[in-house]
N, C-alpha and C positions, 0 to 999 in steps of 0.2 A: 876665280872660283865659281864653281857651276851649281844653280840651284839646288842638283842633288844633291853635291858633297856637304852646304849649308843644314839642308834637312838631316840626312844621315847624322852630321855632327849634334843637332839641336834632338836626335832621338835616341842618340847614344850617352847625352847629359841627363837628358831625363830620366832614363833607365838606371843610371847609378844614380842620381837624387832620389829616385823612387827607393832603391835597394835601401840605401843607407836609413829615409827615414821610416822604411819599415822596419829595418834592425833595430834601428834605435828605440822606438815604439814596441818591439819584443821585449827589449831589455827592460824597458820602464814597468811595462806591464809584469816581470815575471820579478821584480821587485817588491812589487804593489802587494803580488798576491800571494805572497812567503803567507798563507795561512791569516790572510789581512781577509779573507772574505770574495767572493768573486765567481767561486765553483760551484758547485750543484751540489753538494756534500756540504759544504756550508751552506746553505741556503736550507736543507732539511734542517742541520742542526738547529738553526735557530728558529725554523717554524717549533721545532720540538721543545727547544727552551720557551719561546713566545704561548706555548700547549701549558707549561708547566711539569713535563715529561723528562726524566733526566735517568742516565746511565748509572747505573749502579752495579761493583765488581760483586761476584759471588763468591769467587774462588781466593785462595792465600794465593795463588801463583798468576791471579788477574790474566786468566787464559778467557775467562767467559765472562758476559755482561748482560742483563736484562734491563726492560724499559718498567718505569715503574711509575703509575700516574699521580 
């Protein structure tokens, strides 16, 4: 077996090891963050709780919401 076909093989392992544990690593992460915290939206919300600022409906059919200190 010739040097090359060595390497090739040894870059063709790495490249599915790499695939696999970046999938895997998606999956963990998009478990994690079912609404568990992580995004930018969450990150306001809870400056705005940590504010004492909280959402309050206006409407019977909760189409609208204002902040209210």
């Amino acid at each position: 077996m010739s040097i090359q076909l060595i390497l090739t093989y040894l870059i063709i392992i790495y490249a599915v090891g790499y695939t696999f544990y970046q999938l895997v690593q998606m999956i963990k992460k998009q478990k994690e963050s079912a609404c568990g915290g992580g995004c930018s939206g969450c990150d306001f919300k809870n400056e705005l709780k940590n504010k004492g600022i909280h959402a309050i409906s206006i409407d019977k059919n909760n189409k609208f919401t204002y902040l209210k200190n």
